[in-house]
VOGU-3710 file (C-alpha; in Angstrom, 3 decimals, decimal comma):
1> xxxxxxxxxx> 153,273/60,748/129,512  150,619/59,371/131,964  149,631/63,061/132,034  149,145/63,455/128,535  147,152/60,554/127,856  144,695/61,449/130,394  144,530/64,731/128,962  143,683/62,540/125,120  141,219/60,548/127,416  139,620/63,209/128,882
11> xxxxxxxxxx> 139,001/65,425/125,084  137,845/61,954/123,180  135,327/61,661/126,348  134,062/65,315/125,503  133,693/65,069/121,827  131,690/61,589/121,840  129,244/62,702/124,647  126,116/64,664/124,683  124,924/66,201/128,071  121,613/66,919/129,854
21> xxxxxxxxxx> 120,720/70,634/129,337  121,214/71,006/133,275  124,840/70,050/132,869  128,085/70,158/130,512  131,043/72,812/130,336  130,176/76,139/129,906  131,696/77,254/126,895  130,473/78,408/123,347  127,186/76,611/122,603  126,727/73,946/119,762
31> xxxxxxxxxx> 124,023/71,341/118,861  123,943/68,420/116,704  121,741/65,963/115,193  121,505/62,475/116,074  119,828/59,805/114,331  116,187/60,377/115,160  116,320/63,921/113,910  116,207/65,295/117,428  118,935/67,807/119,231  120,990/67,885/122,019
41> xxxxxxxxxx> 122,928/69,898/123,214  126,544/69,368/123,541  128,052/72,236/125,232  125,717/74,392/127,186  126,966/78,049/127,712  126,576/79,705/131,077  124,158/82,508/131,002  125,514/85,808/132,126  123,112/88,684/133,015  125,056/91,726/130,896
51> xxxxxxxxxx> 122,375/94,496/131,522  120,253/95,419/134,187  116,144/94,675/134,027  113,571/97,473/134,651  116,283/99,636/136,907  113,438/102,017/137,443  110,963/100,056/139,189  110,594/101,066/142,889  110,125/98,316/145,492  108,411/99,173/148,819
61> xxxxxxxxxx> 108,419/96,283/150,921  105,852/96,141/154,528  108,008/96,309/157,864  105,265/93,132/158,207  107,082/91,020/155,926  110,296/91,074/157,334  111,232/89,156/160,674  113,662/89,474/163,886  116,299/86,822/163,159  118,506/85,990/166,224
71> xxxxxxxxxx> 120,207/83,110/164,027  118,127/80,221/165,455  118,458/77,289/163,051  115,046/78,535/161,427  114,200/77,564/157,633  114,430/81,337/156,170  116,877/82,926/158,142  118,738/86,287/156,655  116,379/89,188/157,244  116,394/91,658/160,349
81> xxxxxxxxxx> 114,993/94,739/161,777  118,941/95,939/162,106  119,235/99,471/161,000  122,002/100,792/163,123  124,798/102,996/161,614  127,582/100,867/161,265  130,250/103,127/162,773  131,876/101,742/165,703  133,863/98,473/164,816  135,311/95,790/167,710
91> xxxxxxxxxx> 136,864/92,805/167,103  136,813/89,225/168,886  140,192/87,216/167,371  141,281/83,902/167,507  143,597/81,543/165,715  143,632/81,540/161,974  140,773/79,125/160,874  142,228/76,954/157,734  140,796/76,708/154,274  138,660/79,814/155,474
101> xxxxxxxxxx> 138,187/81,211/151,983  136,439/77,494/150,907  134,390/77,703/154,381  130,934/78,897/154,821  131,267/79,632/158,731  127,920/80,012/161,182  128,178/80,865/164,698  125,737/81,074/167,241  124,522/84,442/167,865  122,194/84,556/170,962
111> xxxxxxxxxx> 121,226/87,626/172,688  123,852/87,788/175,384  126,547/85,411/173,432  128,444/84,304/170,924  129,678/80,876/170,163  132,192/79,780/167,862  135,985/78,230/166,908  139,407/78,417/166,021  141,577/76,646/163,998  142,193/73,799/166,618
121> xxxxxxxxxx> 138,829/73,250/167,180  138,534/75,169/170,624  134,894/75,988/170,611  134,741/79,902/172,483  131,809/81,206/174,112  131,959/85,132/174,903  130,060/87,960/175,176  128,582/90,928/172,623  131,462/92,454/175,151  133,902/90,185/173,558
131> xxxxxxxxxx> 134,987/88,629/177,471  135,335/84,693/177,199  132,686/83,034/178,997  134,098/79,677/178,283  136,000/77,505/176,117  136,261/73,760/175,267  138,629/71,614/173,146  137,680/68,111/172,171  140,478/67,108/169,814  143,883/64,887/170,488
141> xxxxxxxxxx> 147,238/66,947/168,594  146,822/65,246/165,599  143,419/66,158/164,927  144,116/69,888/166,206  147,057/70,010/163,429  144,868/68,987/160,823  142,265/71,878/161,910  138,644/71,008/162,596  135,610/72,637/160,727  132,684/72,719/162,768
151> xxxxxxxxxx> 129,043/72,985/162,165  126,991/73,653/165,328  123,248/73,792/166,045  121,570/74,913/169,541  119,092/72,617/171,246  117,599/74,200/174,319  120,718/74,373/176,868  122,892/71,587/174,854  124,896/72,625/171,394  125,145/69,950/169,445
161> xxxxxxxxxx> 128,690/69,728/167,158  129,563/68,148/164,415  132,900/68,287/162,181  135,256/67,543/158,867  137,010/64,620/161,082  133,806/62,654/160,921  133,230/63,613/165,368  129,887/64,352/167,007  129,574/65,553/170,308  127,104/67,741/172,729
171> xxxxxxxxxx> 128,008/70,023/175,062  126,491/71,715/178,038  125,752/75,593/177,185  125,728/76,730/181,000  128,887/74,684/182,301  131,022/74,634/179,304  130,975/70,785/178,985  131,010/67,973/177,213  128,056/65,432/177,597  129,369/62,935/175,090
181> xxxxxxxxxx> 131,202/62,489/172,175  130,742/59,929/169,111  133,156/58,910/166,056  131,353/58,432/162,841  133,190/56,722/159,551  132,796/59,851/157,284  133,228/63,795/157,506  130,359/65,986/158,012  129,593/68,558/155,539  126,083/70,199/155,920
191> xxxxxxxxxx> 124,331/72,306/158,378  122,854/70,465/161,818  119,034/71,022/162,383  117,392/69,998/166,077  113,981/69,051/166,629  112,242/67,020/168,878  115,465/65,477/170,745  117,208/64,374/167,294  119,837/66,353/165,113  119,738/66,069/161,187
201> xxxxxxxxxx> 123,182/66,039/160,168  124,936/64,553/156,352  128,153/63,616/155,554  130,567/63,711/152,787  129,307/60,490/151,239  125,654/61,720/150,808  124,204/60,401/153,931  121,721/61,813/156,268  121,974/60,685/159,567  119,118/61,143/162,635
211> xxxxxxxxxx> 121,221/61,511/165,746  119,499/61,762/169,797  121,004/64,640/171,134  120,468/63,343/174,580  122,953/60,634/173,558  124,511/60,286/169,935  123,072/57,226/169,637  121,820/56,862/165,887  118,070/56,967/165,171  118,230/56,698/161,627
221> xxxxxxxxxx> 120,538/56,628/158,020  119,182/57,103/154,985  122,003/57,129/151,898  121,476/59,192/148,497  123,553/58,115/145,485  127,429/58,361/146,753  129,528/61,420/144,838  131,802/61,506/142,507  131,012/65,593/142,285  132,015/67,207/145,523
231> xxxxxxxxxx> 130,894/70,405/146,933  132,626/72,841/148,391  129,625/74,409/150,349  127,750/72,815/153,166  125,260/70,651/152,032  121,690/72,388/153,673  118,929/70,553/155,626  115,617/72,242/156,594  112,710/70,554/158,702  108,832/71,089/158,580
241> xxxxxxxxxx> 106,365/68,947/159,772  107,104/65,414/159,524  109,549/65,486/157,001  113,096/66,375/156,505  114,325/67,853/153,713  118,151/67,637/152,212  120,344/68,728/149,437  123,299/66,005/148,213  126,371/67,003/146,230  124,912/65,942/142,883
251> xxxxxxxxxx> 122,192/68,765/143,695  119,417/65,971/144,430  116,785/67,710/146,594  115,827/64,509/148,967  112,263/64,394/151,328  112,487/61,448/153,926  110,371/60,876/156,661  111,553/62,727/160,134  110,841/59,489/162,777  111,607/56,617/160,077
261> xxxxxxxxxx> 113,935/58,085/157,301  112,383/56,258/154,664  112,116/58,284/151,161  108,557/60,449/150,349  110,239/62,724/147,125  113,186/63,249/145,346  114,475/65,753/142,533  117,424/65,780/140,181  118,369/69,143/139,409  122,052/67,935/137,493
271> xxxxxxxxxx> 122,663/65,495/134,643  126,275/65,119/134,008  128,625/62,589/133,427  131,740/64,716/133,588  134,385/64,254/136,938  136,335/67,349/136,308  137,439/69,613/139,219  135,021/72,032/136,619  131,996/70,375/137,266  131,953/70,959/141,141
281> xxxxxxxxxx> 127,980/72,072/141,830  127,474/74,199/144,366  123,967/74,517/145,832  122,537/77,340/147,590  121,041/76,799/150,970  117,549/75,636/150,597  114,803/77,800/152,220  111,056/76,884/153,242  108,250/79,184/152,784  104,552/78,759/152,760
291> xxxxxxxxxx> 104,447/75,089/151,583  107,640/76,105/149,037  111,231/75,390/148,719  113,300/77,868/146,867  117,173/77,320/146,343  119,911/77,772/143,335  122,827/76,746/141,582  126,336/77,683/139,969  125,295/75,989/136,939  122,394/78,683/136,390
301> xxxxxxxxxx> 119,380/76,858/137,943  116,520/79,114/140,523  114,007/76,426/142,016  111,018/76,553/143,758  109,772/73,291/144,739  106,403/71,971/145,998  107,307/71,352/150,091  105,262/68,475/150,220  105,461/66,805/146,813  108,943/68,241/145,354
311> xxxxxxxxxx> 106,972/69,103/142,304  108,609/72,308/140,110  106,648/75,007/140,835  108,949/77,543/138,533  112,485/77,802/137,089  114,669/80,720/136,762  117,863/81,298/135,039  119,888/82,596/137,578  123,513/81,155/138,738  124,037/81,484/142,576
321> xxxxxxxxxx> 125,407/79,050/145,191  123,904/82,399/147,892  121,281/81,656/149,811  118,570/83,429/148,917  115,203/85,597/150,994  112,162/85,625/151,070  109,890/88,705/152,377  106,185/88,881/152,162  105,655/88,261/148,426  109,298/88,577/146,651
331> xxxxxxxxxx> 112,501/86,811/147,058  115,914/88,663/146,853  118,774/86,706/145,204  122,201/87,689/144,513  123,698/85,955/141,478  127,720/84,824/141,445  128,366/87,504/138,729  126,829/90,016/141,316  123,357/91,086/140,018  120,741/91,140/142,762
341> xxxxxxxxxx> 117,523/89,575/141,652  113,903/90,652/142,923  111,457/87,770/142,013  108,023/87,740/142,794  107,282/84,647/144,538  104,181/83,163/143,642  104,860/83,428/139,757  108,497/83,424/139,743  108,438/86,534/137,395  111,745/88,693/137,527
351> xxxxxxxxxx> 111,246/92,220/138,923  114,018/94,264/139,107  117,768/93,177/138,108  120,328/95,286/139,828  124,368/95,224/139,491  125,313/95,830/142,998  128,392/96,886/142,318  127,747/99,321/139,323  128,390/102,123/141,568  131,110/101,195/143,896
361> xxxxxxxxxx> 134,632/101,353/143,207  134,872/97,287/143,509  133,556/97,202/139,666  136,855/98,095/138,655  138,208/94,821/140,436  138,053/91,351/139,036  137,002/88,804/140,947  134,904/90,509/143,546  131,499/88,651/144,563  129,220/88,496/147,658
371> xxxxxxxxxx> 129,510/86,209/150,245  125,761/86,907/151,821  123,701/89,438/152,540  120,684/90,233/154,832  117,705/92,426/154,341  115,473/94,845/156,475  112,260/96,652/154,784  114,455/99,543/153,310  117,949/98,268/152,842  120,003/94,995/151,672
381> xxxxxxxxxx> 123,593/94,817/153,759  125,976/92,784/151,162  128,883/90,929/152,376  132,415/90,551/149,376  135,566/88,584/149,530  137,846/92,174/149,148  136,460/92,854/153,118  133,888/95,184/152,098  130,034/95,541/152,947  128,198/97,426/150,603
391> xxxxxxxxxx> 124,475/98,836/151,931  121,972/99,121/148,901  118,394/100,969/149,152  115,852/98,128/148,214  113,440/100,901/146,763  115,668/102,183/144,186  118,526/99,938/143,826  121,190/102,913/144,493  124,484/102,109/146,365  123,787/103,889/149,921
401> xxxxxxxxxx> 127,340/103,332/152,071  130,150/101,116/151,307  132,613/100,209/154,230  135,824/98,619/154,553  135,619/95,969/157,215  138,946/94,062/156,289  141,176/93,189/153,320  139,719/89,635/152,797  136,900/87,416/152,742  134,244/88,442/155,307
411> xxxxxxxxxx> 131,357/86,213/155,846  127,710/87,067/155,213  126,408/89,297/157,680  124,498/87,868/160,999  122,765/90,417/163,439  121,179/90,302/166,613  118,919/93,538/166,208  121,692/95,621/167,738  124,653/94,451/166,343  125,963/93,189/163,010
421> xxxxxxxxxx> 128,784/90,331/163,436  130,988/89,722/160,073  133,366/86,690/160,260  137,087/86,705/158,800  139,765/84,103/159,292  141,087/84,510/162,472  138,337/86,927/164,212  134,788/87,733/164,548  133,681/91,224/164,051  131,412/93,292/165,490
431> xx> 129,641/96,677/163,646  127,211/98,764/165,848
//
């Protein structure tokens, strides 16, 4: 009964509100007049790219434009020089990591190491050899049992940690050790980003904290509007300057000041009223590029933002919780209904639209998408859920190689010029 008249609750609730054209369900849209003669929208349909755009045009992009990444917690990280052929494949495994599929996992890839975790928490540092340097555990049985999801950054010799059971801690690169460890009142959800001695880190309430790595000690708090939307992605921080820039659940894009915390912008990119498991936003992470901020949504939004003033540069319609690339004068995106985008960046005019899958046998298969993807000047390397990596040409758009890396999720690709590393549940793979 109680279910039922929640469900009578919840359909009056629908049919006597109007929504914000940045929000509502996505279903079959319908306007209506309200007193004052102007419209609103009511339901706002999702827009769904059903054809490619100008499949024809060639794209040459300058070696110039793209950069080594070694997966340094940079503002614009996802492009490489890697160009190797993919055919040897090694494997590093660990204990099953839980709620993997919901994760968005990011190790440390170094040139001589890797770090990462299992599903107890155990952070593992080995080799592109896959030998165990070290490892480290800083969880009592309880909190192993309930599985710890990290999120690491790397400060000169000390990695900083942060986790889903609301922990902080540092720990000594060379020695394998901890340095000290603090308990916070909320879980963390968002990348870490080091600068200066402090770590930018926000929880699950929509606060950004300013942490001293030399001691945990709080610098700084400064609270955004607490959620009743969650998301299911890490929430994205990137730093420039003197300011620190953050994304919130509710998709507000927040500036603060990096020494004080104190607000300089903010921007709204959702409008909704609505707390159904439906209206979860998931934001893309947010990237930084001469003076610009670009990042998207699952509800169909492409941003780029003035760095300094959060002013709207440009709007696309494109739906993607991926983060997205920028080399030299064009950004790549890769929409959740898997259409790669080609934007030019200045103008935020569409290029090319490509259906990455149109020519691999995964477009017979329903719910395939990408998990990430990197770039070099003549190919895009695209990460699915179904275990596969599909290898595009950027000049023509053509499927170039398509290989089965596992039977699940793999994460987005990460490289260190030699190697490509692909994450599953309960391993860390290496292609060379």
């Amino acid at each position: 009964m109680i279910k039922i008249l929640k469900y009578i609750f919840f359909i009056f609730f629908l049919s006597s509100c109007s929504f914000h054209d940045s929000g509502g369900f996505w279903t079959k849209e319908k306007q209506l007049e309200n007193s004052e003669g102007q419209f609103k929208k009511v339901f706002i349909k999702k827009e769904i790219v059903t054809k490619e755009f100008n499949p024809n045009f060639k794209l040459s992009i300058n070696k110039s434009a793209i950069k080594v990444n070694l997966n340094l917690e940079n503002n614009n990280d996802g492009y490489t020089l890697f160009d190797n052929k993919l055919k040897t494949k090694t494997k590093y495994n660990f204990s099953k990591i839980k709620n993997f599929e919901k994760f968005d996992p990011n190790p440390i890839i170094l040139e001589k190491n890797i770090i990462f975790f299992d599903s107890k928490g155990t952070i593992l540092n080995f080799n592109h050899d896959s030998k165990l340097v070290w490892k480290i555990n800083n969880y009592s049985k309880e909190e192993k049992k309930i599985g710890p999801l990290i999120t690491m950054a790397l400060s000169k010799d000390k990695l900083v940690v942060a986790d889903n059971l609301a922990k902080t801690y540092a720990i000594d690169i060379k020695k394998g050790k901890i340095l000290w460890t603090k308990k916070n009142i909320a879980s963390f959800n968002s990348q870490i980003k080091v600068s200066k001695n402090k770590f930018f880190v926000s929880n699950i309430n929509n606060d950004l904290f300013s942490f001293s790595i030399e001691s945990g000690n709080l610098i700084w708090k400064h609270s955004t509007e607490k959620p009743f939307i969650s998301s299911s992605k890490k929430l994205s921080i990137i730093l420039k300057n003197n300011l620190v820039v953050f994304s919130n659940s509710f998709g507000d894009i927040t500036a603060v000041d990096f020494d004080k915390g104190t607000l300089v912008w903010q921007i709204s990119t959702l409008n909704s009223e609505i707390y159904e498991e439906i209206m979860k936003l998931n934001t893309s992470n947010i990237i930084e590029n001469e003076n610009s901020i670009y990042f998207s949504n699952n509800k169909g939004k492409f941003y780029s933002l003035d760095f300094e003033t959060g002013a709207v540069n440009w709007t696309q319609n494109i739906a993607s919780k991926l983060k997205s690339t920028v080399a030299g004068n064009l950004i790549f995106s890769i929409s959740d209904d898997g259409y790669l985008y080609i934007i030019e960046k200045i103008t935020g005019n569409i290029l090319r639209i490509t259906n990455i899958f149109r020519e691999s046998e995964l477009s017979k298969k329903e719910k395939v998408f990408s998990t990430g993807f990197i770039l070099n000047s003549k190919k895009i390397y695209i990460s699915t859920n179904v275990g596969k990596l599909i290898i595009i040409d950027l000049e023509t758009g053509k499927l170039l190689e398509e290989i089965k890396v596992d039977r699940g999720k793999i994460s987005r690709p990460f490289t260190n010029k030699n190697n490509m590393y692909l994450i599953r549940a309960d391993s860390i793979i290496k292609l060379n």
